[in-house]
CHARMM-style PDB file with segment names, atoms N, HN, CA, C and O in Angstrom:
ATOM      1  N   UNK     1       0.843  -1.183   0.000  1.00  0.00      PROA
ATOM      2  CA  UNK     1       0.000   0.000   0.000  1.00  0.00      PROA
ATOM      3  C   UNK     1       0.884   1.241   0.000  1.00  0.00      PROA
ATOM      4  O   UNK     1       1.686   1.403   0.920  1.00  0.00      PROA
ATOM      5  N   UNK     2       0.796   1.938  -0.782  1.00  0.00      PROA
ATOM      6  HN  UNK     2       0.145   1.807  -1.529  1.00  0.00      PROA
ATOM      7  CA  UNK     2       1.389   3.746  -1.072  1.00  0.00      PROA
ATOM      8  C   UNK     2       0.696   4.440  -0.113  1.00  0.00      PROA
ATOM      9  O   UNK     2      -0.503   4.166  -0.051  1.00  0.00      PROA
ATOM     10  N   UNK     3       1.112   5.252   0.641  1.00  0.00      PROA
ATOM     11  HN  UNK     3       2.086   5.474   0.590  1.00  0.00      PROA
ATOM     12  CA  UNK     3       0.533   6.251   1.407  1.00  0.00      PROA
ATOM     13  C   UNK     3       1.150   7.983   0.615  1.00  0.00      PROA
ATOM     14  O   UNK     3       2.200   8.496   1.004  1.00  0.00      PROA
ATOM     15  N   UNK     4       0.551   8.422  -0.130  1.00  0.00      PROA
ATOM     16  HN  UNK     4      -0.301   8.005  -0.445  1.00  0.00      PROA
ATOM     17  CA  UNK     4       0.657   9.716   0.088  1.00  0.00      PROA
ATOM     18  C   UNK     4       0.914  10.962   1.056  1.00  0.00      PROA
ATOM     19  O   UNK     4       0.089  11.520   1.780  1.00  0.00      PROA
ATOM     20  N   UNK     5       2.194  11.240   0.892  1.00  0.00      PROA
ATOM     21  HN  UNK     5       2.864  10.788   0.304  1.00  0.00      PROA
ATOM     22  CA  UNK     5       2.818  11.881   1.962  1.00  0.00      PROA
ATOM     23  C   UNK     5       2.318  13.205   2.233  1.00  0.00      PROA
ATOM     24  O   UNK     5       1.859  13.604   3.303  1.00  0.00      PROA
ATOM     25  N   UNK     6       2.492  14.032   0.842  1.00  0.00      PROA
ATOM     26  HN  UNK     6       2.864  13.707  -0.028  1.00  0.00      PROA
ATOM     27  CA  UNK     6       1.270  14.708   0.780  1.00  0.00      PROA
ATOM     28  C   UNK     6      -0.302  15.502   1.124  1.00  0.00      PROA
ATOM     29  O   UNK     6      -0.714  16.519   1.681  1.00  0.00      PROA
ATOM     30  N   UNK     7      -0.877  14.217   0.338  1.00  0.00      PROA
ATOM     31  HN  UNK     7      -0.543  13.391  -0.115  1.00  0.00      PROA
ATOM     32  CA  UNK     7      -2.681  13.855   1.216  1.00  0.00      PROA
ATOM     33  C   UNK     7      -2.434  13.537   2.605  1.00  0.00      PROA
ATOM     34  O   UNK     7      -3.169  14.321   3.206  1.00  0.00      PROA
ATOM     35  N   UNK     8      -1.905  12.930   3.344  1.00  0.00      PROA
ATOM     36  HN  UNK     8      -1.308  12.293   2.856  1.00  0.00      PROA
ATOM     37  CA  UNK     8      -1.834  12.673   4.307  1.00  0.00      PROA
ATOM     38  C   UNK     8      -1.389  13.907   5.155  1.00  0.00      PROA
ATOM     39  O   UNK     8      -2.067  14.164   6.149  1.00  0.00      PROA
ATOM     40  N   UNK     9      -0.268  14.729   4.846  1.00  0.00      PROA
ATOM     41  HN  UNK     9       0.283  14.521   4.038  1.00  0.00      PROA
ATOM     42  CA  UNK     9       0.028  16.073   5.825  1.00  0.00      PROA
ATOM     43  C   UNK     9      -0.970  17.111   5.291  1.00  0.00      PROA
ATOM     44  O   UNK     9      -1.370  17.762   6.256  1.00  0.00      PROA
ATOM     45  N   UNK    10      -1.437  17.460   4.352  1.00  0.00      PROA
ATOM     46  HN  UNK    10      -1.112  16.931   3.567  1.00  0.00      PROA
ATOM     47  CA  UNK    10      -2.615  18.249   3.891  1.00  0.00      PROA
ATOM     48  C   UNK    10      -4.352  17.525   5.072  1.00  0.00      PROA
ATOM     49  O   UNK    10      -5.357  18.130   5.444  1.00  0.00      PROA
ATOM     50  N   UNK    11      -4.047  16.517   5.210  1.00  0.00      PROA
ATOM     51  HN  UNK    11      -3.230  16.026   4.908  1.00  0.00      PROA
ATOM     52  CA  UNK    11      -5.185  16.451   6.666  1.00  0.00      PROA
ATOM     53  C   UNK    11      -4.970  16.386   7.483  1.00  0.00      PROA
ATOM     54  O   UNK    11      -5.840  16.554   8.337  1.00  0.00      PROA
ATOM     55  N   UNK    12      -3.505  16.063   7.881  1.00  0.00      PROA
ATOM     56  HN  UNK    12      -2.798  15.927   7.187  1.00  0.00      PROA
ATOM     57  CA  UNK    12      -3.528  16.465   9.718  1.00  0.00      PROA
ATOM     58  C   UNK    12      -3.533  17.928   9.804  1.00  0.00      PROA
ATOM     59  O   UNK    12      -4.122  18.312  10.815  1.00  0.00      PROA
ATOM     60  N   UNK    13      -3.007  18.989   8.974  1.00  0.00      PROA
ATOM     61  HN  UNK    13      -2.529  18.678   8.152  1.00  0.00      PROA
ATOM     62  CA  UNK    13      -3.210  20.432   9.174  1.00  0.00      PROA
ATOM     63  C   UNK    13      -4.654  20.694   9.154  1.00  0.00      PROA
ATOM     64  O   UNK    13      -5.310  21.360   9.954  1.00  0.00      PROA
ATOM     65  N   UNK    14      -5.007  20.113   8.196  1.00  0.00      PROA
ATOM     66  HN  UNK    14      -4.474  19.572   7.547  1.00  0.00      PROA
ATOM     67  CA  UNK    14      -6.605  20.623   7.948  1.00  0.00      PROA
ATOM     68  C   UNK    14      -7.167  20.182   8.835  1.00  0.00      PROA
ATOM     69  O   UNK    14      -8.119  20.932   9.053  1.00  0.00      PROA
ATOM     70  N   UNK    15      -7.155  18.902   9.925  1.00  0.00      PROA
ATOM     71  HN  UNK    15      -6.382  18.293   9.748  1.00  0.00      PROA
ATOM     72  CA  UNK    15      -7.889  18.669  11.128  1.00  0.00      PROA
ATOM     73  C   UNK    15      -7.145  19.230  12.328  1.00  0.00      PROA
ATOM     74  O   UNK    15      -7.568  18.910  13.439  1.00  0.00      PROA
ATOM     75  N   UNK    16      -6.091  20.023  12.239  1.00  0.00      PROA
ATOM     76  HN  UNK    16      -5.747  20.283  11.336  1.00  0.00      PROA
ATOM     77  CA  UNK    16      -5.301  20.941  13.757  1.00  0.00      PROA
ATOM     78  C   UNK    16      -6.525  22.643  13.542  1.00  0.00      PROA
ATOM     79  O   UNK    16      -7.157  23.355  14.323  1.00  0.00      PROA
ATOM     80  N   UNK    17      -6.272  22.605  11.917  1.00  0.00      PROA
ATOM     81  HN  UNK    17      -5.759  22.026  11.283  1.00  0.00      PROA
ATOM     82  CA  UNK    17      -7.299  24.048  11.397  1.00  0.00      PROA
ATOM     83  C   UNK    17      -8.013  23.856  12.509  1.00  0.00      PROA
ATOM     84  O   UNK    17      -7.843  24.410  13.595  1.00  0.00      PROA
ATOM     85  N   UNK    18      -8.837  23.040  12.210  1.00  0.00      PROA
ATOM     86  HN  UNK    18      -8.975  22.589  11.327  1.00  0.00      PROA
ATOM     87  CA  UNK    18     -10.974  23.077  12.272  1.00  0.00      PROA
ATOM     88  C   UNK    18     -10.449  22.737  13.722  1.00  0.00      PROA
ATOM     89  O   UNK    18     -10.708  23.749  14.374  1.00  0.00      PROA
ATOM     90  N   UNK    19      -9.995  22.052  14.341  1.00  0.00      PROA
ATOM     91  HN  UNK    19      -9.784  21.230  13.812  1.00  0.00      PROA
ATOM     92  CA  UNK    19      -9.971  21.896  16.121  1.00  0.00      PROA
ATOM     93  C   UNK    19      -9.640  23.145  16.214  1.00  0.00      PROA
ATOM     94  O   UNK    19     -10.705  23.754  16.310  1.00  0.00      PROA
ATOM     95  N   UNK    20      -8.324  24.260  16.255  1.00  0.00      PROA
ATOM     96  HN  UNK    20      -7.459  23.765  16.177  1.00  0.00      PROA
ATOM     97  CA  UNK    20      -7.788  25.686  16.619  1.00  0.00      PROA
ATOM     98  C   UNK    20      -9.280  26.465  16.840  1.00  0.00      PROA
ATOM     99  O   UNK    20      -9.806  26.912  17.860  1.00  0.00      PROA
ATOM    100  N   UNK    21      -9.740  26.425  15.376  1.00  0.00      PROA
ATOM    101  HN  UNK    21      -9.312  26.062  14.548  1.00  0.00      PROA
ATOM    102  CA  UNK    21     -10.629  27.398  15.297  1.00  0.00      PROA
ATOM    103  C   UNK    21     -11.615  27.465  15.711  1.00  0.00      PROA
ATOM    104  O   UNK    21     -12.217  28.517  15.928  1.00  0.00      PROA
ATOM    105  N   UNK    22     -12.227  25.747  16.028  1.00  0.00      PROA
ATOM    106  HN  UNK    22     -11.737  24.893  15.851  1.00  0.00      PROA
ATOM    107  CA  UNK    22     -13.388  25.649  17.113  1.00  0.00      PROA
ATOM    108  C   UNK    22     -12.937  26.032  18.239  1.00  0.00      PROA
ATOM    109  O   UNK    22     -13.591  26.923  18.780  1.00  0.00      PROA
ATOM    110  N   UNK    23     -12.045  25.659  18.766  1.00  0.00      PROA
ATOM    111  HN  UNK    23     -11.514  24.935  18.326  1.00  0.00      PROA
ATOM    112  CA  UNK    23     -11.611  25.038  20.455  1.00  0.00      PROA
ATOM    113  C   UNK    23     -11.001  27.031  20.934  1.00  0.00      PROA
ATOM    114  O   UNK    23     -11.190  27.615  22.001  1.00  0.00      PROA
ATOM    115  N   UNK    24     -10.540  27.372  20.118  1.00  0.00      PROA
ATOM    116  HN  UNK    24     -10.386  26.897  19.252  1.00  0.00      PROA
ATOM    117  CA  UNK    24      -9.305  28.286  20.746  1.00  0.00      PROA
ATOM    118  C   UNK    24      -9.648  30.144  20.100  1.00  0.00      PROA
ATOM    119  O   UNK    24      -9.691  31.183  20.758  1.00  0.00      PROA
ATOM    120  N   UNK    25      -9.844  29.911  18.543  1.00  0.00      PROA
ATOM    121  HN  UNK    25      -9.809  29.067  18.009  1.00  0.00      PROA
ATOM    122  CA  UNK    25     -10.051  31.364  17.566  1.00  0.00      PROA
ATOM    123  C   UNK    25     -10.776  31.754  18.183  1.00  0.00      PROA
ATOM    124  O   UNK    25      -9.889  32.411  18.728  1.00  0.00      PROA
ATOM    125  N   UNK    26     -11.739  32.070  18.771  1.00  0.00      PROA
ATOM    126  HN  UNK    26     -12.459  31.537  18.329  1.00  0.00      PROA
ATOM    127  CA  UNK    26     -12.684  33.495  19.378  1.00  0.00      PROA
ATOM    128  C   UNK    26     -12.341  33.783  19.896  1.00  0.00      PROA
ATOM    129  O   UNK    26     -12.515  34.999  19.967  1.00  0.00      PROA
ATOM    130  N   UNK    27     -10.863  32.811  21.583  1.00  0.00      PROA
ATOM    131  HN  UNK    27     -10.722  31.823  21.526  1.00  0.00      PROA
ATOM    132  CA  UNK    27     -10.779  33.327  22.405  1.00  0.00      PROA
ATOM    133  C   UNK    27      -9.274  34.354  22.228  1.00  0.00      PROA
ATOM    134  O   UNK    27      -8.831  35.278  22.909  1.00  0.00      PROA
ATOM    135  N   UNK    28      -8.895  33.819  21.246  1.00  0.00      PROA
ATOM    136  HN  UNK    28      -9.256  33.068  20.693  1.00  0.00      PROA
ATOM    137  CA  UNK    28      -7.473  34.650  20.535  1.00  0.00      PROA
ATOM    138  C   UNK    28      -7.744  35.475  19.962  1.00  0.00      PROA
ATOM    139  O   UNK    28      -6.959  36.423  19.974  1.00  0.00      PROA
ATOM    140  N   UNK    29      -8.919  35.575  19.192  1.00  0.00      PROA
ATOM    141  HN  UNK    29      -9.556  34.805  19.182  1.00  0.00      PROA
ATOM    142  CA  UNK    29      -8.992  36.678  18.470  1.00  0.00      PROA
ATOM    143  C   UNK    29      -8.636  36.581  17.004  1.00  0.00      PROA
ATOM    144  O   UNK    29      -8.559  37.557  16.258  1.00  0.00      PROA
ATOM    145  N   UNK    30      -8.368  34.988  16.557  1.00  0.00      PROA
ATOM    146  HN  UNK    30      -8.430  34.195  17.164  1.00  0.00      PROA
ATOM    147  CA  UNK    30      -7.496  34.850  15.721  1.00  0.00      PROA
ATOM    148  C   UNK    30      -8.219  33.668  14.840  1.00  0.00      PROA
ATOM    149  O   UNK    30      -8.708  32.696  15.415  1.00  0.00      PROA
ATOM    150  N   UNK    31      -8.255  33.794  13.529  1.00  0.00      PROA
ATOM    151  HN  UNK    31      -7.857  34.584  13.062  1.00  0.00      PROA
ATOM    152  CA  UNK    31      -8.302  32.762  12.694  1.00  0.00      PROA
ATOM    153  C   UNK    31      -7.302  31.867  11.927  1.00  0.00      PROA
ATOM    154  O   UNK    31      -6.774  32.317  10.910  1.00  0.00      PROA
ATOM    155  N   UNK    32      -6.946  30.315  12.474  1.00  0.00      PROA
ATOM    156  HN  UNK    32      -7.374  29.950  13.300  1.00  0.00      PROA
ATOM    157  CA  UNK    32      -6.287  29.768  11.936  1.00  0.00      PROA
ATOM    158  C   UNK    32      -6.195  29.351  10.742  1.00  0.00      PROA
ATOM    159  O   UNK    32      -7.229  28.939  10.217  1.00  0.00      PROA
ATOM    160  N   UNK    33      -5.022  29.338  10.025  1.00  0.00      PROA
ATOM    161  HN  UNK    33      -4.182  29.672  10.451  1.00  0.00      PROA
ATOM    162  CA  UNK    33      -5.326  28.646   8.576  1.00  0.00      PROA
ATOM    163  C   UNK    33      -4.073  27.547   8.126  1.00  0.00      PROA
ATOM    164  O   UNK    33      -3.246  27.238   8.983  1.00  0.00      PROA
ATOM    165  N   UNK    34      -3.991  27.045   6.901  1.00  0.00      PROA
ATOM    166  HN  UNK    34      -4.663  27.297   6.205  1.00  0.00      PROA
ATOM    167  CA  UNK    34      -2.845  26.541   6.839  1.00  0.00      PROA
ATOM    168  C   UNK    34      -1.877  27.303   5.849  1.00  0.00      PROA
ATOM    169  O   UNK    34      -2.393  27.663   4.791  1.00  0.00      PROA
ATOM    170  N   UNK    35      -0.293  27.653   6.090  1.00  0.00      PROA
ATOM    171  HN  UNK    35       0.126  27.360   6.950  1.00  0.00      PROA
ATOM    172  CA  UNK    35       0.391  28.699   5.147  1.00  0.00      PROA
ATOM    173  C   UNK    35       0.828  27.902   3.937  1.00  0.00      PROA
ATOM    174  O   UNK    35       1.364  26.796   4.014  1.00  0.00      PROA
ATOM    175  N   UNK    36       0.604  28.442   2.998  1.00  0.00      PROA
ATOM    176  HN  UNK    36       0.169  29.340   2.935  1.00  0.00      PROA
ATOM    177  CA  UNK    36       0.134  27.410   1.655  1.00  0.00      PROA
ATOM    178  C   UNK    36       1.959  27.824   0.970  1.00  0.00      PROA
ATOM    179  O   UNK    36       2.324  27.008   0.124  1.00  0.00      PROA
ATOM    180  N   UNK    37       2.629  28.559   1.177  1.00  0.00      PROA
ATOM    181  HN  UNK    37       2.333  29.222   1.865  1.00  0.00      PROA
ATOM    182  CA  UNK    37       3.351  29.206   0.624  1.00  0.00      PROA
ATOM    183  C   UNK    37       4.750  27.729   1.715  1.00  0.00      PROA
ATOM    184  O   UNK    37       5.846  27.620   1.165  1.00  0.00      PROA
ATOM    185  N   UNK    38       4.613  27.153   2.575  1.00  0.00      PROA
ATOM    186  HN  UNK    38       3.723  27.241   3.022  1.00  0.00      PROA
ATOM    187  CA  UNK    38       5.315  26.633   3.162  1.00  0.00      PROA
ATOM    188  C   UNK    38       6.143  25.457   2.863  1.00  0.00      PROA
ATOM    189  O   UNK    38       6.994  24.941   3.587  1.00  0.00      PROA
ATOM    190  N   UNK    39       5.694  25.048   1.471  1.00  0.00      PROA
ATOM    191  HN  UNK    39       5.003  25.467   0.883  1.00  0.00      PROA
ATOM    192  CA  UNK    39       6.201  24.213   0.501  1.00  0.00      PROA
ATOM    193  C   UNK    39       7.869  24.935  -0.346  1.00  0.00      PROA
ATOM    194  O   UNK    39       8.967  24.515  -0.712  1.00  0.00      PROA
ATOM    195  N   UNK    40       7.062  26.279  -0.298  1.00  0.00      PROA
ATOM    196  HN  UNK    40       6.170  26.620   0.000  1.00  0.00      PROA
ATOM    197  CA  UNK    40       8.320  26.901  -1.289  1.00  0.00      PROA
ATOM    198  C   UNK    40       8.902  27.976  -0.625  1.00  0.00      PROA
ATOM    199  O   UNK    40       9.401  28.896  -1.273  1.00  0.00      PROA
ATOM    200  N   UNK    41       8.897  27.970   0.247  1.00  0.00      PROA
ATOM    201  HN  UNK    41       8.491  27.222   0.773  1.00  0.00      PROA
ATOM    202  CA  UNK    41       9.868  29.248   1.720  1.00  0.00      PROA
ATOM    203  C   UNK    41      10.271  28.372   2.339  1.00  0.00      PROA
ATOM    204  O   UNK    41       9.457  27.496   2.631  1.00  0.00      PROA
ATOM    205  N   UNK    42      11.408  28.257   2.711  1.00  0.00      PROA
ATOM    206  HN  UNK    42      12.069  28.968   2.474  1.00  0.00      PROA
ATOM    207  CA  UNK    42      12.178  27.796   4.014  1.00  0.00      PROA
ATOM    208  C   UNK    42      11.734  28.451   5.334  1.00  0.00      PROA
ATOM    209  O   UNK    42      11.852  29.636   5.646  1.00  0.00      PROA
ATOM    210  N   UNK    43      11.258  27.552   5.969  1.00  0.00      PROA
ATOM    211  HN  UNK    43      11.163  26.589   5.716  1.00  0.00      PROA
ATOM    212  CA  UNK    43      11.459  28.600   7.534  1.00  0.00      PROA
ATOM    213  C   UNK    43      10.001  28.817   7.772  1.00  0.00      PROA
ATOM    214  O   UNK    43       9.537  29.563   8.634  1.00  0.00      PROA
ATOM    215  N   UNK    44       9.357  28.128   6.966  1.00  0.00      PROA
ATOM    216  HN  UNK    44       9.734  27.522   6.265  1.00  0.00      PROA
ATOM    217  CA  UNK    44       7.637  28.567   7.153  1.00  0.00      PROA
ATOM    218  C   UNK    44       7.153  27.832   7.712  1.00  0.00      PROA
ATOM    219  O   UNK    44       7.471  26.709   7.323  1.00  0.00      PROA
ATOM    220  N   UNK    45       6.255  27.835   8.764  1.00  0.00      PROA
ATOM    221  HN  UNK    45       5.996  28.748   9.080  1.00  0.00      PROA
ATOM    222  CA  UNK    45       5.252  26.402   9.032  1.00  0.00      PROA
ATOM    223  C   UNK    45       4.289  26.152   8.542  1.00  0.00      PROA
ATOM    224  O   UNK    45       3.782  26.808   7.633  1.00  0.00      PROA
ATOM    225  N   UNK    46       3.841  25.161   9.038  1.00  0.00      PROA
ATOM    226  HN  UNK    46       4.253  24.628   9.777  1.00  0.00      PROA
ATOM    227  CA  UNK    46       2.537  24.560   8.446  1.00  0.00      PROA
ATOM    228  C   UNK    46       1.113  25.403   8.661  1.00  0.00      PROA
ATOM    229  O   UNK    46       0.097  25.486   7.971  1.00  0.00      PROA
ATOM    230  N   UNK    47       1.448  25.899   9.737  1.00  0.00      PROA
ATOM    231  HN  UNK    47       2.274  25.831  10.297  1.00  0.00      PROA
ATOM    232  CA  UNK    47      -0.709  27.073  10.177  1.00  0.00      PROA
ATOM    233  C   UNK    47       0.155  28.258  10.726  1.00  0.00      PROA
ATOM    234  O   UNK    47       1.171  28.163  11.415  1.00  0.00      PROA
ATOM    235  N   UNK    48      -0.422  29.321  10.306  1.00  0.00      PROA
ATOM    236  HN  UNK    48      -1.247  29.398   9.746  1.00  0.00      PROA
ATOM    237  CA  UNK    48      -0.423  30.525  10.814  1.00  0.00      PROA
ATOM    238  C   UNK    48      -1.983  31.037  11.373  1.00  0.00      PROA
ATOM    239  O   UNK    48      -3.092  30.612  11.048  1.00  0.00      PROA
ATOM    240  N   UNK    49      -1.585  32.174  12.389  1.00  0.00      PROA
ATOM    241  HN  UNK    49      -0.684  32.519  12.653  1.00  0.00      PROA
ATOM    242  CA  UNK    49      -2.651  32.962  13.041  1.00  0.00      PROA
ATOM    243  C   UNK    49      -2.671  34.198  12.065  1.00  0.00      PROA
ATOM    244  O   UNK    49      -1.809  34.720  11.358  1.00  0.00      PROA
ATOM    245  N   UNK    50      -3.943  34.444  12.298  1.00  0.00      PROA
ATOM    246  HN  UNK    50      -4.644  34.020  12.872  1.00  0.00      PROA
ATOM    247  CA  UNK    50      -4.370  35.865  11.631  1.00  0.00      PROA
ATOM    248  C   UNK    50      -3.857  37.355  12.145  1.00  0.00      PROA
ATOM    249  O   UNK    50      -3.657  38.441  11.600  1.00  0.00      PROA
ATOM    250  N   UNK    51      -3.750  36.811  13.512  1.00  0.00      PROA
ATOM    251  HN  UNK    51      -3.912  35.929  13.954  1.00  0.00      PROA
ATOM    252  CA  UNK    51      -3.515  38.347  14.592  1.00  0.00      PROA
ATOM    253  C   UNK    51      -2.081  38.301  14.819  1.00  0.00      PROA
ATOM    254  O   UNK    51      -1.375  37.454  15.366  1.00  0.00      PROA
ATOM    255  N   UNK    52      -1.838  39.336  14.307  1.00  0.00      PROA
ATOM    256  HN  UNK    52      -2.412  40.024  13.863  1.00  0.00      PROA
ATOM    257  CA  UNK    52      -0.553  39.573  14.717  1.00  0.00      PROA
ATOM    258  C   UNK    52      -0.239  40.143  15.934  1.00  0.00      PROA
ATOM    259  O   UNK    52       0.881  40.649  15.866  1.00  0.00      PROA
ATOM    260  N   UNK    53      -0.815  40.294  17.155  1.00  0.00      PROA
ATOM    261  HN  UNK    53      -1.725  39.883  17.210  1.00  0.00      PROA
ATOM    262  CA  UNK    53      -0.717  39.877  18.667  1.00  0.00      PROA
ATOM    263  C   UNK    53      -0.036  38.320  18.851  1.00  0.00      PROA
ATOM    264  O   UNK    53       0.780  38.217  19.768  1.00  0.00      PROA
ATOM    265  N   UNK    54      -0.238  37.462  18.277  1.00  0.00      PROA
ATOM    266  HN  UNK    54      -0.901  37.546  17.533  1.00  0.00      PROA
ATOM    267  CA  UNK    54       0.038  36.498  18.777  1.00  0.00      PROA
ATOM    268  C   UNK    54       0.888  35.758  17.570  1.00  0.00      PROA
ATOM    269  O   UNK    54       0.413  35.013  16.713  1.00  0.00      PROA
ATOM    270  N   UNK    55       2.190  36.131  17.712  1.00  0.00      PROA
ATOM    271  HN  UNK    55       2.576  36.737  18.408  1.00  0.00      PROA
ATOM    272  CA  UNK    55       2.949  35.663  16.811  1.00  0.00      PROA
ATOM    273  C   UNK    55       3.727  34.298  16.825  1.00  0.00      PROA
ATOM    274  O   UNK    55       4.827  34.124  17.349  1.00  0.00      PROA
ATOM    275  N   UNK    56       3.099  33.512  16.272  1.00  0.00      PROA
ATOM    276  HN  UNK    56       2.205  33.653  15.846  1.00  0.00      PROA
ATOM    277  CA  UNK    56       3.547  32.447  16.680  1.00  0.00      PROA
ATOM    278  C   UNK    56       3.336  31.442  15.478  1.00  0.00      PROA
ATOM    279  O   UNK    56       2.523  32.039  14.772  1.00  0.00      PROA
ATOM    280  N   UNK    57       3.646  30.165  14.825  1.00  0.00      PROA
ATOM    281  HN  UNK    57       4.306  29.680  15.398  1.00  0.00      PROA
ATOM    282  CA  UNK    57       3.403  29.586  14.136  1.00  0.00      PROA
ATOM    283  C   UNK    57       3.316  28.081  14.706  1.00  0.00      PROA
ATOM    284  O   UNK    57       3.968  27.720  15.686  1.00  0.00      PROA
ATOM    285  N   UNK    58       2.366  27.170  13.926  1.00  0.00      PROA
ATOM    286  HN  UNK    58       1.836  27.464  13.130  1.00  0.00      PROA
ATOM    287  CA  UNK    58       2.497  25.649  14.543  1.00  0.00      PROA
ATOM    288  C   UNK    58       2.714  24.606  12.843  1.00  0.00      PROA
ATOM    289  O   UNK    58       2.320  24.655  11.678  1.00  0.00      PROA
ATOM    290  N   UNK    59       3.611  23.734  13.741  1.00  0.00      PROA
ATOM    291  HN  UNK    59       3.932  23.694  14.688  1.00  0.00      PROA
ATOM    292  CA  UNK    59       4.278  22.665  12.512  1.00  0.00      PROA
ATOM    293  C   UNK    59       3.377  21.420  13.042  1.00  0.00      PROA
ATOM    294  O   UNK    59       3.517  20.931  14.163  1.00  0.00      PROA
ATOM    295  N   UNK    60       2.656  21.081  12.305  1.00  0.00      PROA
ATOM    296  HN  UNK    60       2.542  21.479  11.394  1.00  0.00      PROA
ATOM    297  CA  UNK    60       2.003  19.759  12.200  1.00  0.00      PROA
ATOM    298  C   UNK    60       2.762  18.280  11.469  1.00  0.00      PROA
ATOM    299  O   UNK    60       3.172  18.126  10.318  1.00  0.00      PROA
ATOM    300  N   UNK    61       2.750  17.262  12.695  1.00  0.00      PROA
ATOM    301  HN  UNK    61       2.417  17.387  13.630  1.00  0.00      PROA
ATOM    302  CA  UNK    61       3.210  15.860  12.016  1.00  0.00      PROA
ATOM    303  C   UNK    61       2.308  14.760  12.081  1.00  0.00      PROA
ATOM    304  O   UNK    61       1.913  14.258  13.134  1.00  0.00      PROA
ATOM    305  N   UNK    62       2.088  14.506  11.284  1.00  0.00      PROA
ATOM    306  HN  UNK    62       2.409  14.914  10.429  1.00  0.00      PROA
ATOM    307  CA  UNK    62       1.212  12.943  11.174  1.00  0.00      PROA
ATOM    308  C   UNK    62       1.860  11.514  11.083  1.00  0.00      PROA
ATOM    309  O   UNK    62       2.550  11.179  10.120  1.00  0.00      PROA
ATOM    310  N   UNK    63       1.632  10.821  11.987  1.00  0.00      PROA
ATOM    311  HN  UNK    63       1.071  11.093  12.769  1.00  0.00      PROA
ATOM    312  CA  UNK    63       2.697   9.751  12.324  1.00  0.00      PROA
ATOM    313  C   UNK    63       1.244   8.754  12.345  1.00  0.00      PROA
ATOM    314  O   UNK    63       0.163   9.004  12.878  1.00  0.00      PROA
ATOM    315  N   UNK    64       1.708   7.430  11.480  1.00  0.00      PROA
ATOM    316  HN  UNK    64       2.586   7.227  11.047  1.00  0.00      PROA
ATOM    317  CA  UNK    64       0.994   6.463  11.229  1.00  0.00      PROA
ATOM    318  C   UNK    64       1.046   5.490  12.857  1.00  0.00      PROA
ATOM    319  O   UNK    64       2.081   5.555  13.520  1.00  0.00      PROA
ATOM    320  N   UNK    65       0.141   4.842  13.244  1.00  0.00      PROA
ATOM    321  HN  UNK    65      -0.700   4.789  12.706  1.00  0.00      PROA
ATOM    322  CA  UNK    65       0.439   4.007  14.101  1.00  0.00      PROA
ATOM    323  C   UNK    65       0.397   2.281  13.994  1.00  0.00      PROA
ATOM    324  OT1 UNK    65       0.732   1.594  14.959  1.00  0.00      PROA
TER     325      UNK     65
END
């Protein structure tokens, strides 16, 4: 079986998104997303915040079990 390395990190970000933004964005002030540009910049992570109060970035890993 092939696992797409890919598809596979394109949904653990996309399921850290939708948890952040339920669980945490109203109370930050902040809408999470994923930084799409992080493929072709060095030094970028995987989700950025909207507010720049809270500067911070998160790197998402998906580890098979």
């Amino acid at each position: 079986m092939t696992i797409n390395s890919r598809a596979k990190g394109k949904k653990g970000e996309l399921e850290v998104v939708r948890l952040l933004n339920e669980n945490v964005g109203v109370e930050l002030a902040c809408v999470f997303s994923r930084e799409l540009s992080q493929t072709q910049e060095k030094g970028k992570a995987d989700i950025k915040c909207t507010n720049p109060a809270w500067d911070f970035e998160i790197e998402v890993k998906r580890y098979g079990s």
